[in-house]
C-alpha positions in Angstrom: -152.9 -65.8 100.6 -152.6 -69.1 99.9 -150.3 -71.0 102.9 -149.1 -73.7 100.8 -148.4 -72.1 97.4 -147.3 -68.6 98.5 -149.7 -67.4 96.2 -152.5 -65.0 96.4 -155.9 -67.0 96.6 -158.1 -66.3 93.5 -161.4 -65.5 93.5 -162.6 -67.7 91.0 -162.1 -71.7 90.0 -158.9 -71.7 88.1 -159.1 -75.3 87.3 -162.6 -75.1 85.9 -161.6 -71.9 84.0 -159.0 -74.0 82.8 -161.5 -77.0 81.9 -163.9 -75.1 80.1 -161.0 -73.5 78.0 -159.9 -76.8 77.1 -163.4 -77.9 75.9 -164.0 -74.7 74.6 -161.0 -75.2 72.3 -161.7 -78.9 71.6 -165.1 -78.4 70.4 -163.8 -75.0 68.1 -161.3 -77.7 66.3 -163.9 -80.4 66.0 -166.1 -78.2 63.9 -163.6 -75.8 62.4 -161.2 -79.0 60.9 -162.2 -81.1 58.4 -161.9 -84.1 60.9 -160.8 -84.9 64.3 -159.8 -87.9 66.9 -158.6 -89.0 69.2 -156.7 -92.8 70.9 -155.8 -93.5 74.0 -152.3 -95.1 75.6 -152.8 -98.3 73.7 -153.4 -96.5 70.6 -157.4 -96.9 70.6 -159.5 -95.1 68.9 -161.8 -93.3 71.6 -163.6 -90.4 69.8 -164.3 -89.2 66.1 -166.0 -86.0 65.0 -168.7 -86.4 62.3 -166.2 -85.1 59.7 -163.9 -87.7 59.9 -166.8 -90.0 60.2 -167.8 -88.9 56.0 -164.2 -90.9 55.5 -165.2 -93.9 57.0 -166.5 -95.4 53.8 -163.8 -94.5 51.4 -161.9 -96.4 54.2 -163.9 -99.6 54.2 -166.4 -99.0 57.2 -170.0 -98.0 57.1 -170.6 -96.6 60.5 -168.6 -95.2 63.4 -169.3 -97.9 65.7 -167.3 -100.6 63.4 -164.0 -98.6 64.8 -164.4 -97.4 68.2 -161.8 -99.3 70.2 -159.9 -100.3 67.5 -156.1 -99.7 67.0 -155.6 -96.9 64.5 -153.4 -98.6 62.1 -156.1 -101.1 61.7 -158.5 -98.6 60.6 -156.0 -95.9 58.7 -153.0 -98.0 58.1 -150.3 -95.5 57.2 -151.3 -93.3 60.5 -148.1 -92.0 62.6 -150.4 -91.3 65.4 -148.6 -94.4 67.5 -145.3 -92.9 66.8 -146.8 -89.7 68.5 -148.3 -91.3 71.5 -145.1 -93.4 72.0 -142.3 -90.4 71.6 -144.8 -87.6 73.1 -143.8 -85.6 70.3 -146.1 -84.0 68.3 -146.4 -83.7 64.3 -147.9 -80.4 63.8 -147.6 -80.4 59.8 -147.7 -83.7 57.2 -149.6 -84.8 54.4 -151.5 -88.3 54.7 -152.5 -90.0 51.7 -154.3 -93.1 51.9 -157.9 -95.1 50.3 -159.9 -91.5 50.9 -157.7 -89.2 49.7 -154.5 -87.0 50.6 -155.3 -84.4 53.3 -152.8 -82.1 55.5 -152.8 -83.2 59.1 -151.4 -82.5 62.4 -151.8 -84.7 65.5 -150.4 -83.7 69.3 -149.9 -85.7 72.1 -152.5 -85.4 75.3 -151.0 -85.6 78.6 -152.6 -85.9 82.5 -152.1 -83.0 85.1 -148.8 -84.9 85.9 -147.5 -84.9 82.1 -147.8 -88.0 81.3 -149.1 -88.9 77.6 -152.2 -90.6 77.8 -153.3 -90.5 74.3 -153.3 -88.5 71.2 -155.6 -86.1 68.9 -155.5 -85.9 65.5 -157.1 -83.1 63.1 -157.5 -83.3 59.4 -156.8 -79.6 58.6 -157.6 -79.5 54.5 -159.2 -81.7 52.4 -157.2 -82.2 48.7 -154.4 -79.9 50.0 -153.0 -81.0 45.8 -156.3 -77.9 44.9 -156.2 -75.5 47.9 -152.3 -75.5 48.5 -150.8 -75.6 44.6 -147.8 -73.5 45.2 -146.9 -75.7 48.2 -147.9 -78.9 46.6 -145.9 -78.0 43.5 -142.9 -77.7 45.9 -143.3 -80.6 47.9 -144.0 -82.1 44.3 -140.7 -80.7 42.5 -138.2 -81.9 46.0 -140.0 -85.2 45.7 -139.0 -85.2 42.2 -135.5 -84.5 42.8 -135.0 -86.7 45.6 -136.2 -89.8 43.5 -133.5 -88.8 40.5 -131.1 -88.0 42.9 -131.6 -91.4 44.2 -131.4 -93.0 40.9 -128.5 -91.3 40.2 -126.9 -92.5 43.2 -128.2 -96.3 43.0 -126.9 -96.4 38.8 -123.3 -94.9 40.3 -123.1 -98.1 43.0 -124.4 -100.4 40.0 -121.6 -102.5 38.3 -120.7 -101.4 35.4 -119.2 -105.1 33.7 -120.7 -108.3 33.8 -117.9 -111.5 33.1 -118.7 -111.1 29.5 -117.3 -107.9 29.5 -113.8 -109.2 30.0 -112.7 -109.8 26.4 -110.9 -112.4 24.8 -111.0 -116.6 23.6 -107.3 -117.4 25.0 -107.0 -120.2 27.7 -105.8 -117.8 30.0 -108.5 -115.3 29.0 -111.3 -118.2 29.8 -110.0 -120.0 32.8 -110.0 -115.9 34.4 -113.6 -116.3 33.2 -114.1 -119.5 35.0 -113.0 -118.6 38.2 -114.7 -115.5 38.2 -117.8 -117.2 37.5 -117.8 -119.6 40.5 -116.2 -117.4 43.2 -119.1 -114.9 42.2 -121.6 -117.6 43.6 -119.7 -117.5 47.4 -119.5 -114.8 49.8 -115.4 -115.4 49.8 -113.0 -112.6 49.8 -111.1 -112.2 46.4 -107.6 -110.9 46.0 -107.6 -110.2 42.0 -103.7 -110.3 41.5 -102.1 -108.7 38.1 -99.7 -106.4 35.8 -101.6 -102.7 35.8 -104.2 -102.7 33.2 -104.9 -105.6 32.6 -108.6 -105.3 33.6 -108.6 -106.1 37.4 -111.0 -103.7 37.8 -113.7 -104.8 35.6 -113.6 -107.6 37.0 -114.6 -107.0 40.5 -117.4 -105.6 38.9 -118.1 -108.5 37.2 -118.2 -111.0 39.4 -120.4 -108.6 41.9 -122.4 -108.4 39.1 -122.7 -112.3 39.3 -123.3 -112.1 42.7 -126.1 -112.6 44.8 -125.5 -109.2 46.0 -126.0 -107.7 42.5 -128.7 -105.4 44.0 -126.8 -104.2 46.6 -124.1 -101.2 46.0 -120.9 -101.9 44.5 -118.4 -99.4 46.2 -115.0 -98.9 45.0 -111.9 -97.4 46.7 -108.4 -96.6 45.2 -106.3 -96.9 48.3 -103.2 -95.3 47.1 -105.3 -92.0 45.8 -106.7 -91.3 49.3 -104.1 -89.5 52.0 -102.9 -91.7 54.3 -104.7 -89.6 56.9 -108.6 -89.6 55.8 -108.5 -93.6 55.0 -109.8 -94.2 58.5 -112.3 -92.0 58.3 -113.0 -92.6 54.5 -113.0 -96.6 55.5 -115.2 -96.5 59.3 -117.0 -92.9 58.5 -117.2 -90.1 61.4 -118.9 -89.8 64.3 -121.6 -86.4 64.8 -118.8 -83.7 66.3 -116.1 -86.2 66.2 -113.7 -83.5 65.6 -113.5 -79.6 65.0 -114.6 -78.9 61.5 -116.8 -82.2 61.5 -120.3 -82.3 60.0 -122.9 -82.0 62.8 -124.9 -85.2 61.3 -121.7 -87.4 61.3 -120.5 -89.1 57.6 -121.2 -92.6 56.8 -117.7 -94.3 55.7 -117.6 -96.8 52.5 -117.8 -100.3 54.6 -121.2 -98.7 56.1 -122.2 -97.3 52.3 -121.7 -101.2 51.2 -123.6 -102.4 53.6 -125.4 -105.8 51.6 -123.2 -105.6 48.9 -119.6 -105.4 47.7 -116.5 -103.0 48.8 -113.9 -103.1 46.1 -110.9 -102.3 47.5 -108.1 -100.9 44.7 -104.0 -101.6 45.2 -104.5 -103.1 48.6 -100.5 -103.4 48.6 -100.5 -99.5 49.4 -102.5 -99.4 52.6 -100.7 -98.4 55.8 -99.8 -101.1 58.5 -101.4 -99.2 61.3 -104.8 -99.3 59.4 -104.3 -102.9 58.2 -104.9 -103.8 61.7 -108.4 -102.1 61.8 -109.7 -104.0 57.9 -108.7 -107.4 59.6 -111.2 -106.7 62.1 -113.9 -105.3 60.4 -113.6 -108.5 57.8 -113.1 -110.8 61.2 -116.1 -109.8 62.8 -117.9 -108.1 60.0 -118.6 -104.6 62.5 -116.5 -101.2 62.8 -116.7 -98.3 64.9 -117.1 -94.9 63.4 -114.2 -92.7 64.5 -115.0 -91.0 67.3 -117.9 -93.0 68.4 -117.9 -96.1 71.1 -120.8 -97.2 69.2 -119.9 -100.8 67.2 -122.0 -101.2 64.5 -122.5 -104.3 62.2 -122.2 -104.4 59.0 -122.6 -107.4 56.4 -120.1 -106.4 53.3 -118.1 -109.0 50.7 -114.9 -107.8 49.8 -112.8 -107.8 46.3 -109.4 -107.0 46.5 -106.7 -106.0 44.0 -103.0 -105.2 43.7 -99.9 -104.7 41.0 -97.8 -105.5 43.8 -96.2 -108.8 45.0 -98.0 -108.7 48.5 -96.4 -112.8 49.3 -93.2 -110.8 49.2 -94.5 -107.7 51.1 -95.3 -109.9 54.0 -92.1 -111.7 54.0 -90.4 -108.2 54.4 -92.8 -106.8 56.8 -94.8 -104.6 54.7 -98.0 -106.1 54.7 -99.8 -108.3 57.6 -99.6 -111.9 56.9 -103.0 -112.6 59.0 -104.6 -110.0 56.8 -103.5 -111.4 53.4 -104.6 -114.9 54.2 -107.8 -113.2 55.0 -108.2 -111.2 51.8 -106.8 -113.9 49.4 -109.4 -117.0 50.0 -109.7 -117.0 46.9 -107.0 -115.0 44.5 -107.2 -115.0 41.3 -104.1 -114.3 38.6 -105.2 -111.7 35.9 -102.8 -112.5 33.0 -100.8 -109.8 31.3 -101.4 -109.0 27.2 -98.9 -110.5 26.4 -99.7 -113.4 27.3 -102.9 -113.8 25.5 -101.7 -112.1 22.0 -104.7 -114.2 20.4 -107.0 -111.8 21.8 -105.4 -108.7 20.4 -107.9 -109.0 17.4 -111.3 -109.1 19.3 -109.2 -106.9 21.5 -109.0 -103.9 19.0 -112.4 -104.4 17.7 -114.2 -103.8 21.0 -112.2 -101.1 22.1 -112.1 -99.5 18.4 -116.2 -99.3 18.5 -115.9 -97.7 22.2 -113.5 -95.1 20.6 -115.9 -94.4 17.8 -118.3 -94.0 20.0 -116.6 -91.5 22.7 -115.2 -89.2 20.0 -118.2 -89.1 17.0 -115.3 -90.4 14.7 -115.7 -93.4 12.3 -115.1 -96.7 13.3 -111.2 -97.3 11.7 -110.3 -101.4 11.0 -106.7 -102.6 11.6 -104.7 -104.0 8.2 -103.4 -107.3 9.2 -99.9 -106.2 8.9 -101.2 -103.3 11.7 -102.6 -106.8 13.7 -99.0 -108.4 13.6 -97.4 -106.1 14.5 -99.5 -104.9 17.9 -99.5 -108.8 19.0 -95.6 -108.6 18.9 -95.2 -106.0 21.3 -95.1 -106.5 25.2 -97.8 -104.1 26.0 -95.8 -103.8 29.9 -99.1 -101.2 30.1 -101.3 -104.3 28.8 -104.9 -103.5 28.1 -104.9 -99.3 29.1 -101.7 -98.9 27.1 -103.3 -100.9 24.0 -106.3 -98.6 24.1 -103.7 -95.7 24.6 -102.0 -96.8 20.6 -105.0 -97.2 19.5 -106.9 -94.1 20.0 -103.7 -91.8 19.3 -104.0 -93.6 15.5 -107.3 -93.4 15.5 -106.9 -89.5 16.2 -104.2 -88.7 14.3 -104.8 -90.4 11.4 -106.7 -89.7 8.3 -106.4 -93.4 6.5 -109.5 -95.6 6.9 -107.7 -98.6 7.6 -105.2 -98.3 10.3 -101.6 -99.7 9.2 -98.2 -100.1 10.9 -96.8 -96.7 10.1 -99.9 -95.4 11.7 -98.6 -96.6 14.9 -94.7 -95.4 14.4 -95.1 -92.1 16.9 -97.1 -94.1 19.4 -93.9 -96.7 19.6 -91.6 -93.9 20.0 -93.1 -92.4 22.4 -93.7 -95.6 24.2 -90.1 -96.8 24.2 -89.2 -93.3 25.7 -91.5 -93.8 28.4 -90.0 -97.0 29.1 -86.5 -96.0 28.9 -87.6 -93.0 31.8 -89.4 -95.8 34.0 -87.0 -98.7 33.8 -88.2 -100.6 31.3 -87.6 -102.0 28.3 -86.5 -99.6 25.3 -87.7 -101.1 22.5 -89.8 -104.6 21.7 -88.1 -107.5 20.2 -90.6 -107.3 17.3 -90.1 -105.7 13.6 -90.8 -102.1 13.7 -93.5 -101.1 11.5 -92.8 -99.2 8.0 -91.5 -95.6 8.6 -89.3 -96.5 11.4 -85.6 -97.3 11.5 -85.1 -100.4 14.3 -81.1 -99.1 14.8 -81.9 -95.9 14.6 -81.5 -93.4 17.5 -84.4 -91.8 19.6 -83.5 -88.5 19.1 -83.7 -89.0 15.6 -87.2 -91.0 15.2 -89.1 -87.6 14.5 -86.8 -86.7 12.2 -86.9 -89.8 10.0 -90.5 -90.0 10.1 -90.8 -86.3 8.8 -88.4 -87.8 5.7 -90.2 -90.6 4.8 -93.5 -88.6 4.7 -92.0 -86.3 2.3 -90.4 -89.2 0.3 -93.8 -90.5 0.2 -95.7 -86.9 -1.2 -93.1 -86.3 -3.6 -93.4 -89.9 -5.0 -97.2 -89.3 -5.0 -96.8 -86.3 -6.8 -94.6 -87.4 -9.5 -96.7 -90.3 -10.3 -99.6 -87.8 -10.8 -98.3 -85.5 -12.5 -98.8 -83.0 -9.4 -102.6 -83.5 -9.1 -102.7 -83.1 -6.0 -106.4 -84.5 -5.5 -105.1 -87.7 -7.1 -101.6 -87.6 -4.7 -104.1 -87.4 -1.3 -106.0 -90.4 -3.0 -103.1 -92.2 -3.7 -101.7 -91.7 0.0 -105.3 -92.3 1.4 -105.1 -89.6 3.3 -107.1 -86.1 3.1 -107.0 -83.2 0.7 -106.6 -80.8 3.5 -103.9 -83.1 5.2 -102.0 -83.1 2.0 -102.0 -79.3 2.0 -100.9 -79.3 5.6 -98.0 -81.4 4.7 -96.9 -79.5 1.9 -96.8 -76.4 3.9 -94.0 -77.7 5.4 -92.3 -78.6 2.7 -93.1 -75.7 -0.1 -90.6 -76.7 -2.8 -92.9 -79.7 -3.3 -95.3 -77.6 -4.1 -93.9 -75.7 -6.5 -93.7 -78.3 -9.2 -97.3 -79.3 -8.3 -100.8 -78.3 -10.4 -102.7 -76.1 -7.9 -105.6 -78.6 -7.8 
């Protein structure tokens, strides 16, 4: 028995069992592998077996001696056998590629009788893995795939989408937006884009990060008011690993930490809370944040864009909104201007957004009469640009004619002036109404009216063709089947019709 260990005294040399195990083993891998070394604690190389030696030329070297004591990296540059020696944790599987070839590898840390890494060994276990390992090498190859479009997917989603150009229109209100977006697009300043809903505040945050020295950086946008009141911390500062029950294990980044280099774009700023407004000031302050449910601070380097419909001067003179924090967002604000205020644009307008139309829905591409022209840069558009592409694809939709005119627009002004009666706004435009409507007329009524002078319009067409029907549609400019549509309404206009 042994009187300091308690155990029963071998016959034999454990330790020298032990030894010649270890060499046994070491020499088994030297000739079994395709190659084999070792470094030391500096990262040295100390030993190489004669098949890793046959890479030394494809690597630059012509004899063994060349790299014994050298670092690793200098001899195989992409080698993680530092990272192995430094962490004591080994790699058992990987593929290295480099000048001699790919090959699968595996290194392990070496440690002393009191566990301390004192270097590390690295075997080459397959030559061209790509030829003996195809079904695993076609896997590794198809998630590599996937992982590069997935990432391209995910860098062309945090592109911008609009450059300054994109913002349409020749008015002096249109250009002046143009030449502030322009030179604020050069700074790192905060911009508070201030304007009516639609009017295109959104395109240009894009725009001027597109402008931006930060262009390859991510562009993230967040709509305040659609996220619950309740997730914008987290959706704003990101989660901490376990932060909470229900939390993912890994943690979530949050949008400030997903913007990291570029541009956060933040979307009716007017409808954050107060008890969050507190937490933004600081993150723009100091440019850092702490994830929620983490101690940990870190920095982040982020420009921001901000937007709102609302009147946030009057918001902080009733309390509503942080006057430190506005002063902060609005270094430099800049006044989107409402359609109606830039009716000259209406034209190039219509045009651009026409072609987009065509485009989305495989129809034509339908001009504008000039009468239809008048008439939309009379109205007061309180929806601005989104309600003017609203009229204009419900006429391009519903419409047969290849030139849109102002009757082509008659149910889109109804239904607009009932929308504003519902919301507070104005019923009806100061402007003319176009042909087929009655100004004085009641709502109630409109569909009714425009149901009579359609059938005024047929039966007219009809009598002046004798009831050739082809030649009525032609007359109308509208189809042969949307002729036959209409007269199925009305069948006693058929009756008196040739069945052409």
């Amino acid at each position: 028995m042994d009187s300091t260990s308690g155990l029963p005294q071998l016959p034999f040399d454990v330790d020298g069992v032990l030894r010649l195990a270890a060499q046994s083993m070491f020499d088994t891998f030297a000739r079994s592998t395709e190659g084999m070394l070792v470094v030391d604690r500096a990262h040295r190389i100390v030993w190489m077996s004669e098949g890793y030696q046959r890479l030394l030329p494809a690597l630059g070297f012509a004899d063994v001696r060349e790299i014994i004591g050298r670092r690793i990296v200098e001899v195989v540059p992409n080698s993680l056998m530092p990272q192995v020696v430094d962490s004591g944790q080994a790699i058992l599987v990987d593929l290295l590629s480099n000048k001699a070839g790919t090959f699968l590898v595996s290194r392990l840390p070496l440690r002393n009788p009191q566990g301390e890494v004192v270097g590390a060994v690295g075997l080459v276990l397959l030559d061209h893995p790509e030829t003996t390992m195809q079904p695993l090498m076609g896997k590794f190859a198809a998630l590599q795939n996937e992982l590069c479009e997935a990432r391209q997917q995910l860098a062309a989603q945090r592109r911008p989408k609009h450059t300054i150009a994109s913002f349409i229109g020749s008015s002096p209100a249109a250009m002046e937006v143009k030449r502030q977006a322009r030179r604020v697009a050069q700074t790192d300043a905060s911009v508070l884009l201030l304007g009516e809903t639609g009017t295109g505040k959104e395109l240009l945050a894009h725009a001027i990060h597109a402008a931006s020295r930060r262009a390859h950086k991510p562009l993230v946008s967040v709509n305040i008011a659609a996220v619950p009141d309740s997730l914008l911390e987290a959706e704003f500062f990101g989660v901490a690993p376990g932060a909470y029950t229900g939390a993912e294990r890994k943690g979530r980044d949050g949008k400030f930490k997903i913007a990291d280099g570029g541009t956060l774009f933040l979307d009716e700023i007017g409808d954050m809370p107060l008890a969050l407004q507190s937490k933004l000031l600081r993150v723009l302050q100091e440019q850092e944040l702490e994830p929620l449910g983490s101690n940990q601070v870190v920095q982040v380097d982020v420009r921001v864009i901000a937007a709102t419909s609302r009147d946030l001067a009057a918001m902080v003179a009733a309390g509503q909104f942080r006057a430190d924090l506005y002063y902060r967002l609005s270094v430099v604000p800049i006044h989107v201007p409402p359609l109606r205020e830039r009716a000259q644009d209406i034209e190039v307008l219509v045009d651009a957004i026409g072609e987009d139309i065509a485009r989305r829905s495989g129809l034509p591409h339908k001009l504008l009469s000039p009468g239809a022209l008048r008439w939309l840069a009379e109205q007061p558009w309180p929806g601005n640009i989104r309600e003017l592409r609203n009229a204009l694809e419900q006429a391009t939709l519903m419409s047969d004619e290849a030139e849109l005119s102002e009757a082509c627009f008659a149910a889109f002004s109804a239904s607009a002036a009932t929308c504003r009666l519902q919301t507070g706004g104005p019923a009806s435009s100061p402007s003319v109404p176009p042909a087929g409507c009655v100004g004085d007329a009641s709502l109630r009524a409109l569909p009714e009216l425009i149901d009579r002078v359609e059938r005024e319009a047929i039966a007219k067409a009809l009598s002046a063709t004798a009831g050739n029907r082809v030649a009525a549609a032609r007359l109308l400019q509208i189809s042969r089947a949307s002729l036959y549509q209409r007269l199925a309404r009305w069948p006693e206009l058929a009756q008196d019709s040739f069945a052409v």
